[in-house]
N, C-alpha and C positions, 0 to 999 in steps of 0.2 A: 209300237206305241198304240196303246188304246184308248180312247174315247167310248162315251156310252152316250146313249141317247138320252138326251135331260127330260124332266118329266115337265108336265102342261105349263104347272107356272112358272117353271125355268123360261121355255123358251118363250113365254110371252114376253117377259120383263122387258122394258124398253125403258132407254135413255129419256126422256120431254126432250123437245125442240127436233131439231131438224137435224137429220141422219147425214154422215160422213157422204152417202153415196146422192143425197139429195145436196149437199154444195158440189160435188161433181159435173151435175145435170147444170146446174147455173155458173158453172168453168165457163171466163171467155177466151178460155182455149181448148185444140182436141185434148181428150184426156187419154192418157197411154192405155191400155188393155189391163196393163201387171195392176192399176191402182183399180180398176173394177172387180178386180178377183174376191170373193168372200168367203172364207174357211173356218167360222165357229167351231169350236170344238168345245163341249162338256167334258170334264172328268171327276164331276161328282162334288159334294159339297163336305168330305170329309175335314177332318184338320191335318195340318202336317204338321210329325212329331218337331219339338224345340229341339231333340237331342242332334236334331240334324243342323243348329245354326251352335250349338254347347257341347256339345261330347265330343270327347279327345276321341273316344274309339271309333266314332262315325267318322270323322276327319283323317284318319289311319285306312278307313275302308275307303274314304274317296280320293287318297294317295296310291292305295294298291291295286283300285280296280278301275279309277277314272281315269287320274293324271295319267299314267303309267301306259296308260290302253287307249287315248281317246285323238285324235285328231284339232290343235290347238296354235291360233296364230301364234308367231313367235317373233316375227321382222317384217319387213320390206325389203322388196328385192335391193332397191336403192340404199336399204344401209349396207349392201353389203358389193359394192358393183365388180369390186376387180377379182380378180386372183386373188386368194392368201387374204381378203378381208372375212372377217369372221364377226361375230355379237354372243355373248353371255345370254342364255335363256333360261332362267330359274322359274321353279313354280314349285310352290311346298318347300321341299330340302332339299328336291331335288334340282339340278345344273346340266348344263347340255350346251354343246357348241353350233350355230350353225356355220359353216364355212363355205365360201365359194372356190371349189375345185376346178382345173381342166377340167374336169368331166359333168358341172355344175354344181348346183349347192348339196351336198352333206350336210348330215348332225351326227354328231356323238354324245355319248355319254362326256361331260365332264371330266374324267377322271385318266390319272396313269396307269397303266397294269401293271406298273412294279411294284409301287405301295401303295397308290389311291389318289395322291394328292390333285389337286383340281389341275389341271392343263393350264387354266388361263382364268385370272380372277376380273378382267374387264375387257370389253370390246376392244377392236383394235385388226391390225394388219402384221402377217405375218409370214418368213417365207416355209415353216415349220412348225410343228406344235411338240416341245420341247419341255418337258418339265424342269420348274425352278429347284427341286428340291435331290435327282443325285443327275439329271440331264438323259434319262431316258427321252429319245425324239421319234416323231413321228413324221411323214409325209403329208402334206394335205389330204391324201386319198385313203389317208387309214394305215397304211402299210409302215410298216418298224422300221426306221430308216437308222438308228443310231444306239447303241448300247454303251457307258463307258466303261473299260474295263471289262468287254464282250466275252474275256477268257474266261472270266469269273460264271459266267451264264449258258453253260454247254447246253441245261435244259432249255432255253428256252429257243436255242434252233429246232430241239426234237416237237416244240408243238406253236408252230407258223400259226395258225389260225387264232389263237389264244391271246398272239399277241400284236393279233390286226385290230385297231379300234371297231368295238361293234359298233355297227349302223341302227341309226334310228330309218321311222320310214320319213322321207320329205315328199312333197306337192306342193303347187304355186298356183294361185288364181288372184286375176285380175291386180297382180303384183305385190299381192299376201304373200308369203311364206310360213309354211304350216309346216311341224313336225309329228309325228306317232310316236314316243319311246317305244312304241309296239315294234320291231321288224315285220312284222306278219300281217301288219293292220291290211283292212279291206283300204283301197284307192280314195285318196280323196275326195274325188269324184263322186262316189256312192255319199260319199258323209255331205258332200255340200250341197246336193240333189236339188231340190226348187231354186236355191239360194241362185244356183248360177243362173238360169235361166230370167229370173226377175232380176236379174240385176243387169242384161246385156245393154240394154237402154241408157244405163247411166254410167257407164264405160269408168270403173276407178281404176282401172290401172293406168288412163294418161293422167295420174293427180301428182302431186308430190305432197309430202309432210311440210307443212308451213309453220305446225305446231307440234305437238309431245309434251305435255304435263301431266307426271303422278304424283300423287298424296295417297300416305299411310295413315288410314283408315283405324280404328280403334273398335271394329266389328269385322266379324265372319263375313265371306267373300260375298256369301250368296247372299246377305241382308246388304253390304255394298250395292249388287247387283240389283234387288228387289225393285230398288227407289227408282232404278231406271228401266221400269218393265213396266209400269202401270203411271196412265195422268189423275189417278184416283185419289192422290195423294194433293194433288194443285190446288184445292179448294184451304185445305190448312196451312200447307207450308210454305206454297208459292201464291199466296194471296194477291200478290199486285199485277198479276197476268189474269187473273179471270175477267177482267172484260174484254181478253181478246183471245182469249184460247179457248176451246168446246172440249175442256176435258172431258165430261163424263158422255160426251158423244164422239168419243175414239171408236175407231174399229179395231179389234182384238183377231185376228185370221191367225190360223194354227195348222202349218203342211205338219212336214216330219221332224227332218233336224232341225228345222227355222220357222217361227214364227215373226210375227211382227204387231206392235201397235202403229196403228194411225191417229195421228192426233191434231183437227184441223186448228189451223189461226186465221186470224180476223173474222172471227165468230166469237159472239159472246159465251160462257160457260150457263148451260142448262141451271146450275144453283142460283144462277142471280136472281131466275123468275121472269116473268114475264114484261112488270112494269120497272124495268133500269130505268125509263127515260132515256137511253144511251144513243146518243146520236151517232151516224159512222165515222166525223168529225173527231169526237171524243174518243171513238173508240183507235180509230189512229195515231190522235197523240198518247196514249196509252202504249199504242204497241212501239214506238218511237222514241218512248220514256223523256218525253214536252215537260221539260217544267211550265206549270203554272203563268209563271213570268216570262213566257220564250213564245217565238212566231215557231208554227209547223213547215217542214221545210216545203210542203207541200199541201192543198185542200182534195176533199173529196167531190168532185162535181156532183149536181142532184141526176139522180136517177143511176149511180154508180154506186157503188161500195166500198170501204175500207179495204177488203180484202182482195178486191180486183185490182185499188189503187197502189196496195203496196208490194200486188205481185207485180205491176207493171214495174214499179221504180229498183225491182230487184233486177228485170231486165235488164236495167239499163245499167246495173251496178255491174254482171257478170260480162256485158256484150263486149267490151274492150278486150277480155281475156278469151273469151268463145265465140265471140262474131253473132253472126244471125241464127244461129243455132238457139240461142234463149227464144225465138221467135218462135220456135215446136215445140216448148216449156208448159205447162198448163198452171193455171195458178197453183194449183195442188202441191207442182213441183217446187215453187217458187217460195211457200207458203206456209208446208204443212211440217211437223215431223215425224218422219215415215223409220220409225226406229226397228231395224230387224236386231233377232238375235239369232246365231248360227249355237246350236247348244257346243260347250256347255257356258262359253263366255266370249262369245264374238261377238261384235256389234257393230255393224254396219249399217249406216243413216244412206236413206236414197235420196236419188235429185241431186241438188248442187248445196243440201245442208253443210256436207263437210265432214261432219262429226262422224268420228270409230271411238268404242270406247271397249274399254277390257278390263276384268278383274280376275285378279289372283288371288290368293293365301300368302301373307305375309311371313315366310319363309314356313317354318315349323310350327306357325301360331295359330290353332283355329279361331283364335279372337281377334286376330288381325289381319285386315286386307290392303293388297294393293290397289289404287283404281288409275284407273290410266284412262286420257282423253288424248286422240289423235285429231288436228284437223288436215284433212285429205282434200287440197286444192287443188282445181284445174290450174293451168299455165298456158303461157304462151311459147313459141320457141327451145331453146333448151331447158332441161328439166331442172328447176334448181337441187341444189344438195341438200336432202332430210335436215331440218329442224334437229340439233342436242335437245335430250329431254331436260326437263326444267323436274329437279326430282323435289318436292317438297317434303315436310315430315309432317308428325300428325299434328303440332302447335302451327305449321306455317298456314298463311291464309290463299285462296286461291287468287286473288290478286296480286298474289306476288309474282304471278306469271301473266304481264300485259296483256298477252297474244290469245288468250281467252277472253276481252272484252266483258259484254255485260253477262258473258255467261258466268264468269265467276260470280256474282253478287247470287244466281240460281244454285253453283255448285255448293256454297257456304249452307244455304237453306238445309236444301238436302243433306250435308255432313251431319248438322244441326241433331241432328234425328238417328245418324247410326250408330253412335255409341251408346246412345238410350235406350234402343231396340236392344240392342246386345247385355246392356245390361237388368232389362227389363224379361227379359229373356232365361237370364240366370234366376232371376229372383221370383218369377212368378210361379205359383202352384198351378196354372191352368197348363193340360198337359200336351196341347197342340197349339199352331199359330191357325188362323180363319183368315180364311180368301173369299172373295167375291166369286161369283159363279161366273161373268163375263168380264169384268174392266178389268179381274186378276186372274185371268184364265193362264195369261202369258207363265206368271209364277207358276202355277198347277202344272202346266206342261214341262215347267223344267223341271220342276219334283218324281213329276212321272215318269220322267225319261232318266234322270239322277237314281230314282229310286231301280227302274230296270235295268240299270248299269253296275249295282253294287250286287243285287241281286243275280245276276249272271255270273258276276267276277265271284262272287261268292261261292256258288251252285260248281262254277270252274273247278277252282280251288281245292272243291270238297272231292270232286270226283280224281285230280290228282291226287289226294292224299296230302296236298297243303295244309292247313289250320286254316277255321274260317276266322277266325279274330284273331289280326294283328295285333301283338302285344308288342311291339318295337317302338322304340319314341314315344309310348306313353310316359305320361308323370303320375 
């Protein structure tokens, strides 16, 4: 991936108010190292072409050369604990199993080697993988356990391999489960590179799923995703959080496969100006959403802050399930949202936010996406059982899933906006979308890395004697 060096008045440009790393310095706790780190990246102030959120054939190339090749959550190890449990992992058209073996977790292709039909149309537990349609069966481990009417099929003793389920590639981190459709892929490991190291501190594999809520989307994955890659957007859509959040003073840091924004709370947002008037009072019941007509459950004493006060009372919200551990917490962590994305659609929140979020391609459609929100809680004791997803459609509203709280009333905002991108998208003559040089660097980066991914798969292709345009599944 590359970056260039931005020119003069690129890199002066600055937020007003007071920098992410300057609420750090007035943390009344130590602050971790990982939130010190600063990795700006430039990559120019071009546009990115629209065909890449509107063209069937751009969608066909990031089926052939992304999905198909790329390193992509798919579970938790806990949907899957025993033996013979397995989960449905689709993305595009395509469908894949992952299964816990004796020998650990596998994935396959979906599909039967006798005539195609899908293995298994929903999660679930099994001691076989067995097709519904003439009962060709399999072993958990791949291997051809069952033919009926075997006499019939002399050929397919003479070629064993043919009719071992191929293997996709699997790895696991911090109790992800990721697949490769690739067999060949490079190690997990390589693809998650920073990712792991920043994330040792805040240990998500002892969390469980407490939640799981998807909504279909009525936009392209990547305008799905957009909205949660940048707080650039909080000043118009999320208006009743700007006087406790510092949107346009996020920190934007750009490794390789992972970036992330930081985006402090209990700070006011730079656009309000100077003279709010905003006392830390106000600015509390604000973040605490006070009616008007309501006591705050709590005051801010003078010479303290809003944001000191409401890291503390988070302590005390977490301490019952982590002990004294919240006590090596920094506000930051308490506080902030520290949103990573792992390319091309992982999204892992640091600290004790909770929140994983993920976006697909709603099956074959490149005008429809999945979006998926995971919250990934600590516990006490034994682990409880993953959360059933709560699957909505594109009419359901996000409070039809409780367990999201006041985040829904944020997710509604956001939907608000991605079907009018998408079709604002189709309709306009101007022939690229415009990003910000830093508060959307985040987006830039996945463009970059999207764009040298299609372009390899491409350049592959050519050199096998493939076709570089997919015509399959067009309309």
């Amino acid at each position: 991936m590359t970056a260039i060096e931005p020119p003069p008045e690129v890199a002066a440009a600055k937020s007003p108010g007071v920098t992410y790393q300057d609420l750090l310095d007035a943390d009344t706790h130590p602050v971790p190292d990982v939130l010190r780190l600063e990795s700006p990246r430039y990559f120019g102030s071009d546009d990115v072409p629209i065909e890449r959120y509107t063209s069937r054939e751009w969608h066909r190339k990031e089926v052939d050369h992304l999905w198909k090749k790329v390193w992509q959550f798919a579970c938790r190890e806990e949907h899957i604990p025993e033996v013979g449990d397995y989960i449905k992992y689709d993305i595009a058209e395509l469908s894949y199993l992952v299964v816990r073996t004796d020998d650990g977790i596998k994935a396959y292709p979906n599909a039967c080697l006798h005539r195609g039909r899908q293995l298994k149309e929903y999660d679930g537990h099994c001691s076989e993988l067995r097709c519904a349609f003439h009962g060709f069966a399999w072993k958990l481990n791949g291997e051809l356990q069952d033919i009926p009417a075997a006499w019939d099929f002399p050929h397919v003793d003479q070629r064993p391999d043919d009719f071992t389920l191929p293997e996709c590639s699997v790895g696991t981190w911090a109790g992800f489960v990721f697949i490769n459709p690739d067999p060949d892929a490079a190690p997990l490991e390589e693809h998650l590179g920073d990712t792991m190291e920043q994330f040792e501190i805040w240990d998500l594999e002892n969390r469980y799923v407490e939640g799981h809520v998807s909504r279909v989307i009525e936009a392209n994955w990547k305008i799905a995703q957009e909205a949660f890659c940048e707080a650039y957007h909080v000043n118009a859509t999320h208006p009743q959080i700007l006087t406790y959040l510092g949107d346009t003073n996020s920190q934007v840091d750009v490794f390789e496969n992972c970036s992330r924004v930081i985006t402090p709370g209990g700070t006011p947002s730079p656009l309000l100006g100077d003279d709010t008037g905003l006392s830390e009072q106000e600015m509390l019941r604000s973040m605490l959403d006070v009616r008007v007509d309501q006591e705050a459950p709590f005051e801010v004493p003078d010479g303290t802050t809003a944001r000191a006060v409401a890291a503390a009372a988070s302590r005390e919200r977490w301490r019952p399930i982590v002990g004294d551990r919240v006590d090596q917490m920094s506000d930051s962590e308490m506080m902030d949202s520290i949103d990573y994305t792992v390319f091309p659609n992982f999204h892992p929140w640091g600290a004790f936010n909770r929140i994983v979020y993920r976006f697909r391609p709603n099956g074959d459609d490149h005008r429809s996406a999945i979006m998926e929100c995971f919250f990934l809680s600590p516990f006490t004791g034994e682990r409880p059982p993953p959360a059933e997803e709560i699957k909505l459609g594109v009419d359901d509203i996000w409070a039809s899933a409780p367990v999201l709280g006041m985040l829904a009333k944020v997710f509604e905002q956001d939907v608000f906006n991605m079907a009018k991108v998408q079709k604002g998208l189709e309709t306009t003559s101007k022939p690229g979308a415009t990003f910000s040089n830093y508060q959307e660097s985040k987006i830039r980066w996945l463009h970059t890395l999207l764009g040298e991914w299609i372009e390899r798969g491409e350049a592959a292709a050519a050199a096998s004697g493939q076709p570089v345009e997919v015509s399959r599944g067009t309309k």
